[in-house]
C-alpha positions as CSV (number, residue, x, y, z in Angstrom):
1,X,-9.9,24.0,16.7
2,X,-12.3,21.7,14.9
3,X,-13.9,22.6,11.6
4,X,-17.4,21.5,11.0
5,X,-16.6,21.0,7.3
6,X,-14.5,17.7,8.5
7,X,-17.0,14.7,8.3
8,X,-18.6,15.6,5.2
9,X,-15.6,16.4,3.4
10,X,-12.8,13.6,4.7
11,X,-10.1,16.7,5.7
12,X,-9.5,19.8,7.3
13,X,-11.0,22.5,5.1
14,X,-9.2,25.2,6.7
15,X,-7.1,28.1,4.9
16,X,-3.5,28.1,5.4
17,X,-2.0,31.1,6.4
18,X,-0.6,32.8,2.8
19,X,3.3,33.3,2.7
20,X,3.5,30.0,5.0
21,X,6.7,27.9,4.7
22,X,4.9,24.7,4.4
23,X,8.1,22.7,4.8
24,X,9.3,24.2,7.9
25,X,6.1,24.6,9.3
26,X,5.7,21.0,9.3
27,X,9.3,20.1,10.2
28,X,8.4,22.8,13.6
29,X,5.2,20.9,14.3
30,X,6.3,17.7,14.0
31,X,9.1,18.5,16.5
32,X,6.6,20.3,19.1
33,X,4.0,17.1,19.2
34,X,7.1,14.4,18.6
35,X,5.2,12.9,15.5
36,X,6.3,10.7,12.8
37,X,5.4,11.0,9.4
38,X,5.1,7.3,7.2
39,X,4.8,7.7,4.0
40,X,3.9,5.1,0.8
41,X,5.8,5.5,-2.1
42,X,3.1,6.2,-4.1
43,X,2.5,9.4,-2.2
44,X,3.4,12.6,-4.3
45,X,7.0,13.8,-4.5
46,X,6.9,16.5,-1.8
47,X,5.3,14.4,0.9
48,X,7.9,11.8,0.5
49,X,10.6,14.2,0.8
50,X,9.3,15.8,4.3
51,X,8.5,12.2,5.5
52,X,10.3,10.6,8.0
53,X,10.4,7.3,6.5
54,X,8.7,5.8,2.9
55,X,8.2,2.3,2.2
56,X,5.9,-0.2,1.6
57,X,3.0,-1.4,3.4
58,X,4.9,-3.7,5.3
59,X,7.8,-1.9,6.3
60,X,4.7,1.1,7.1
61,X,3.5,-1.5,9.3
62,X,6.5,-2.1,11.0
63,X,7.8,1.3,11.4
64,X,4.3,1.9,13.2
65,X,4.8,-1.2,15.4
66,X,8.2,0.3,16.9
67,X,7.8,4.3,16.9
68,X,8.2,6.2,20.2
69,X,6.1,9.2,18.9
70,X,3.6,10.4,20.4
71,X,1.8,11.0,17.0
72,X,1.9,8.9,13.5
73,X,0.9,10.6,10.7
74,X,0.0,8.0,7.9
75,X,0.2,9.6,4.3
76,X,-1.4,6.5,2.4
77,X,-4.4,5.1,2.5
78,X,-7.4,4.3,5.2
79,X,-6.1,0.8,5.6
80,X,-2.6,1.7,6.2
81,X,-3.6,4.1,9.1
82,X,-5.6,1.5,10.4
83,X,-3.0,-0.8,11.1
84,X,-0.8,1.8,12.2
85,X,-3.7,2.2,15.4
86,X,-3.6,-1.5,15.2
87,X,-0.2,-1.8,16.8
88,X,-0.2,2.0,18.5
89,X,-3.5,2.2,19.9
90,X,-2.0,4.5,23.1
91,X,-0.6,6.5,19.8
92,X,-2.7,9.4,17.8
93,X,-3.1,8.0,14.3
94,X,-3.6,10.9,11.8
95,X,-4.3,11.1,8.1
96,X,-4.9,14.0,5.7
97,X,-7.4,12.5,4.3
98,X,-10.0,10.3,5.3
99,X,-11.5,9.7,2.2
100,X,-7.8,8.3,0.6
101,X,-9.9,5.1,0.3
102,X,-8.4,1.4,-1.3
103,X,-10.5,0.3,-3.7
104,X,-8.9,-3.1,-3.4
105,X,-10.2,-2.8,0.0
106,X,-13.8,-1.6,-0.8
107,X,-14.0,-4.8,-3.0
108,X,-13.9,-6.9,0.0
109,X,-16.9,-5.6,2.2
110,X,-16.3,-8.0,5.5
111,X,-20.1,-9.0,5.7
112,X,-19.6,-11.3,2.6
113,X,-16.3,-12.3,3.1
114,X,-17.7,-13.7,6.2
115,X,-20.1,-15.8,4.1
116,X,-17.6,-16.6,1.3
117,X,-15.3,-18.1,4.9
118,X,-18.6,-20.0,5.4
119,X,-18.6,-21.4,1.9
120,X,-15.2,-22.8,2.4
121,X,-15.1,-24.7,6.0
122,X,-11.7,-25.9,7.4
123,X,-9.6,-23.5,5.0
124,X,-6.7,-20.7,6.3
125,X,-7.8,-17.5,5.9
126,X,-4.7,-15.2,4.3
127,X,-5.7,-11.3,3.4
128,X,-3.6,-9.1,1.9
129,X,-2.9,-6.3,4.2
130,X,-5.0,-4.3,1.4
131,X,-8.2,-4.6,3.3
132,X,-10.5,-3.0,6.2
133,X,-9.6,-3.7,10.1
134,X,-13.2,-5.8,9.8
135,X,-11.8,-7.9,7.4
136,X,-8.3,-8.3,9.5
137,X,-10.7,-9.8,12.3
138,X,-11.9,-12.8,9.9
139,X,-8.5,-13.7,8.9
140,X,-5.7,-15.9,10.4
141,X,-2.8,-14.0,8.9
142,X,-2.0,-10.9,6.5
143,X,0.3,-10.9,3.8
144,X,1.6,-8.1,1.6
145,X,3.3,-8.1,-1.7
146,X,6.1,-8.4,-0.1
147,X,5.6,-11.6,1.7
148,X,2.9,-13.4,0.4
149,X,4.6,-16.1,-1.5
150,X,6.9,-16.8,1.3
151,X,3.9,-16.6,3.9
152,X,1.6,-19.2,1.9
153,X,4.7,-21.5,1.7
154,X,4.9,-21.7,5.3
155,X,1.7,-23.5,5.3
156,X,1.5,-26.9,4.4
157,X,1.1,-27.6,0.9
158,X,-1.9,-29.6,1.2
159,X,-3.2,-27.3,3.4
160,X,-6.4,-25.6,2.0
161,X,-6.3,-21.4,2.3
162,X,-8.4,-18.9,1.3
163,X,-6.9,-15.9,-0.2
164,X,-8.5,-12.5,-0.7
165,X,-9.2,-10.0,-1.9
166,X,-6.6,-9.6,-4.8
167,X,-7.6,-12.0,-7.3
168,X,-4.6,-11.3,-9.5
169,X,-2.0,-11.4,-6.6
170,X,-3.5,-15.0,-5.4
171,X,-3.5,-16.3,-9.1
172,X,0.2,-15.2,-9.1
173,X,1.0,-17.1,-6.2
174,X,-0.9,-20.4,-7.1
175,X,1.2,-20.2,-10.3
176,X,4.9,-20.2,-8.6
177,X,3.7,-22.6,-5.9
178,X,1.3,-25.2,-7.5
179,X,-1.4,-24.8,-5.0
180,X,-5.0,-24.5,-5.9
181,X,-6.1,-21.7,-3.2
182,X,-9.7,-20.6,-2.9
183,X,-9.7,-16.4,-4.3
184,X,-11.8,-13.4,-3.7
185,X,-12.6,-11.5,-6.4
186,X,-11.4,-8.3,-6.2
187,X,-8.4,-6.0,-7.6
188,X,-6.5,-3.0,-7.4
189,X,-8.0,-0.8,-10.2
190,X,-5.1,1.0,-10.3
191,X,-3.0,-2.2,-11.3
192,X,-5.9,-3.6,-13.6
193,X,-5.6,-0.8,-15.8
194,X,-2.0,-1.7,-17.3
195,X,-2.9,-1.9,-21.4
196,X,-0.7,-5.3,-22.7
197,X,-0.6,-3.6,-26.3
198,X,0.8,-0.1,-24.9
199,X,3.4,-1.7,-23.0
200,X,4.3,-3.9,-25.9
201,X,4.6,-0.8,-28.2
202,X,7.3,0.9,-25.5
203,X,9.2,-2.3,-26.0
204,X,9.9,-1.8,-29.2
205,X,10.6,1.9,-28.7
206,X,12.8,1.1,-26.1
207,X,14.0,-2.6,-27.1
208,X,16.6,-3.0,-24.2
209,X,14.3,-1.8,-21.1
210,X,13.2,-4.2,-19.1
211,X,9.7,-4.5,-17.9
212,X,9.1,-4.3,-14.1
213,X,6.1,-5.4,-12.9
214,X,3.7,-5.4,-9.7
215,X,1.7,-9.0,-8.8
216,X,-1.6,-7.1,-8.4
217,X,-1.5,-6.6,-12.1
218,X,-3.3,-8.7,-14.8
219,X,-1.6,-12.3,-15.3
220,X,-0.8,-11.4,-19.1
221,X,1.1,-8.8,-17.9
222,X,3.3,-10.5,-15.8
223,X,4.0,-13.1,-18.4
224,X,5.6,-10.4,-20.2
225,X,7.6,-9.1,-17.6
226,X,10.9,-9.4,-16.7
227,X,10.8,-9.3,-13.0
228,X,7.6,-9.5,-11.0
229,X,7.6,-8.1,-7.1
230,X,6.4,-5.8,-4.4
231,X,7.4,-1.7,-4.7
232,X,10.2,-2.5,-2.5
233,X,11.3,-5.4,-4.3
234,X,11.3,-3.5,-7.6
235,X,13.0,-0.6,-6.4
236,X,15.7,-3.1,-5.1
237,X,16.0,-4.5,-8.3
238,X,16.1,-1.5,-9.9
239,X,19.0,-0.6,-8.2
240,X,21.0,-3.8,-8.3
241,X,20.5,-4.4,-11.9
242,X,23.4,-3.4,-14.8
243,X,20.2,-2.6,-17.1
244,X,19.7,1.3,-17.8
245,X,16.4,1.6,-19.1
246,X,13.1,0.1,-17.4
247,X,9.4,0.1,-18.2
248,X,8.1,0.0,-14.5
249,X,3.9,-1.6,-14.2
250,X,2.9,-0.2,-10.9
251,X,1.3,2.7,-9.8
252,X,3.7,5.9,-11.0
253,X,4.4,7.1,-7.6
254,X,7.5,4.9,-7.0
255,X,9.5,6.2,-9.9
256,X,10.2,9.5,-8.5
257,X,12.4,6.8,-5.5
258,X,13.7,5.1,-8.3
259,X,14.9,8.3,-10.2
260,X,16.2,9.7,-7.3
261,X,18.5,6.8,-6.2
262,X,19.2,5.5,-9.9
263,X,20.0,9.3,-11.4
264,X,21.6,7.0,-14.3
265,X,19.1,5.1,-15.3
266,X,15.8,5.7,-17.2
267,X,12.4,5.1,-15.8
268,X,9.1,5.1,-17.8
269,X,5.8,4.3,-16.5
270,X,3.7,1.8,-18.3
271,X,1.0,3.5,-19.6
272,X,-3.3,2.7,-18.8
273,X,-5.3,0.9,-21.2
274,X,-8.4,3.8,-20.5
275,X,-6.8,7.1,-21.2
276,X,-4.1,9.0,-23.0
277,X,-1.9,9.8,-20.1
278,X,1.3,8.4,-19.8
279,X,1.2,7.0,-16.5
280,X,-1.1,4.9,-13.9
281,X,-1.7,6.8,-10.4
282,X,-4.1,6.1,-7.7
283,X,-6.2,8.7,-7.4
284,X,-6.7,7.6,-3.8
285,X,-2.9,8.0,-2.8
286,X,-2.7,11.6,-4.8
287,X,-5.8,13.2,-2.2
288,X,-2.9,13.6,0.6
289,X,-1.1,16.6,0.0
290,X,1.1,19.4,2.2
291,X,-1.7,21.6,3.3
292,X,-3.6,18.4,4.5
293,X,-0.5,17.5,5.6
294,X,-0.1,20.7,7.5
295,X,-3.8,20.9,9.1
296,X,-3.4,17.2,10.2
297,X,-1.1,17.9,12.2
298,X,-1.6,21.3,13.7
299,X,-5.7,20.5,14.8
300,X,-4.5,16.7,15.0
301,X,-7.5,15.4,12.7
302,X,-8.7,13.7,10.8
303,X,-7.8,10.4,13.3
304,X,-8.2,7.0,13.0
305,X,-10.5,5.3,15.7
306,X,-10.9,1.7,16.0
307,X,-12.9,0.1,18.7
308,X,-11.0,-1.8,21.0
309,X,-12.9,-5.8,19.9
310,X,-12.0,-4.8,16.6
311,X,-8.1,-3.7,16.9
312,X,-7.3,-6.8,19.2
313,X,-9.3,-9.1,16.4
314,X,-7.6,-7.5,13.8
315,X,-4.2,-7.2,15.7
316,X,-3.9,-11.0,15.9
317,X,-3.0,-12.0,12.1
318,X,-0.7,-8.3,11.6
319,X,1.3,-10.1,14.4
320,X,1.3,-13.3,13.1
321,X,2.3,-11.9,9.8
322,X,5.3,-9.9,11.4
323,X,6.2,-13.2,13.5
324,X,6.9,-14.8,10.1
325,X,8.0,-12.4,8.4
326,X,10.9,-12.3,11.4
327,X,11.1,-15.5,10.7
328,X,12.0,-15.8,7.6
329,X,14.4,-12.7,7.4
330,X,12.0,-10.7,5.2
């Protein structure tokens, strides 16, 4: 079954049948079609408890590279399913939702990246994995979060890169390593949005919590941080650290990981500079929910197509990102 509703609204509009275990009906239909459901951490709570595995967009990427399902189911964003058909293009790629957008992505349209590569002759080309499949074709290699720093030092240091499109994650690298890399403009809003003054308040409310922050954000607020590094990395540290109390920059997704593997320890979202919530969420990351979750994989839509010039462009620098990542034992 198809519904007509699905290119107009991004997902399967169709009712779920009332009384339905959602859980179990997704556990039995995962088992009948041998998928595998990836999750980001910043996907609501329930999703990452029915996933099969949740991590960052790396270890996403990885876990795609190696699956023998038949079917991936990508609860993210459009990027991350990308690059899961990327590496599985004899795999079905599904996502509840196409329109679970980046707009880190969306602030890199490939048409003038192409002429900001022009602009800047004989230079690298590094993109975070935060970007489209057509901007993946124009690069030599993808970083994430994760790897980035390490990636960039593998280059010469006189070597001259471009780096795009997070302008605050490239900044942050130039600082640790002294180089003087060419940067897109463009950010995560989600990360922009981290108020200096708020955080700064729940400091002195909470004078012995330490502040964990995400590259992507704003360089005065990783001045003030105590440890700066990809979800992963800042779940890790979490977890390692004697500290009980932590004041965590990212998007609010990952605490609920954090919580659940640190039941000790306290975990409070640094709050946006643009409203009175609390916390930081992608709106984006939040669209994917169980139902979606549910009709994705029973009518096995909405799926990511990519045509074949495209994935084996793009394919080249995800590879060369996982060669050096193997590398370096990241």
């Amino acid at each position: 079954m198809v519904n007509n509703n699905l290119n107009s609204v991004g997902f399967l509009d169709v009712p779920v049948p009332e009384g339905i275990d959602l859980i179990q009906a997704i556990q039995d239909l995962k088992k009948e079609k041998n998928a595998i459901i990836l999750a980001h951490y910043y996907q609501e709570n329930d999703i990452q408890d029915i996933a099969d595995y949740v991590g960052d967009s790396l270890a996403l990427a990885q876990w795609a590279a190696k699956t023998d399902a038949d079917v991936i189911v990508l609860c993210g964003v459009h990027f991350m399913g990308e690059t899961a058909k990327i590496l599985s293009p004899d795999k079905q790629v599904l996502v509840p939702d196409l329109n679970a957008g980046c707009s880190l992505a969306d602030s890199c349209p490939a048409d003038e990246f192409e002429k900001f590569i022009k602009e800047h002759p004989a230079h690298k080309v590094i993109s975070y994995v935060n970007t489209t499949a057509a901007v993946k074709t124009l690069t030599d290699v993808v970083v994430t979060s994760t790897n980035a720093r390490q990636i960039v030092d593998s280059f010469p240091h006189d070597e001259k890169i471009i780096f795009g499109p997070d302008r605050n994650l490239g900044n942050y690298i130039n600082s640790l390593t002294g180089r003087n890399m060419a940067l897109w403009d463009g950010a995560c809003h989600v990360h922009e949005r981290f108020s200096l003054e708020k955080i700064l308040e729940l400091k002195k409310q909470y004078s012995d919590a330490l502040v964990l922050a995400h590259p992507e954000c704003k360089s005065a607020i990783l001045k003030i941080a105590d440890y700066v590094g990809s979800t992963s990395a800042l779940l890790n540290y979490a977890g390692k650290s004697n500290n009980k109390t932590f004041i965590v920059a990212t998007e609010s997704g990952i605490l609920y990981e954090m919580q659940e593997k640190n039941k000790d320890k306290i975990f409070i979202p640094a709050p946006p500079n643009d409203s009175t919530c609390a916390c930081n969420e992608c709106n984006f990351m939040k669209l994917n929910t169980l139902k979606k979750l549910y009709n994705c994989l029973k009518y096995g839509q909405p799926e990511i197509f990519i045509s074949e010039e495209i994935r084996e462009k793009a394919k080249k620098p995800i590879l060369k990102m996982l060669e050096i990542s193997a590398k370096l034992g990241l």
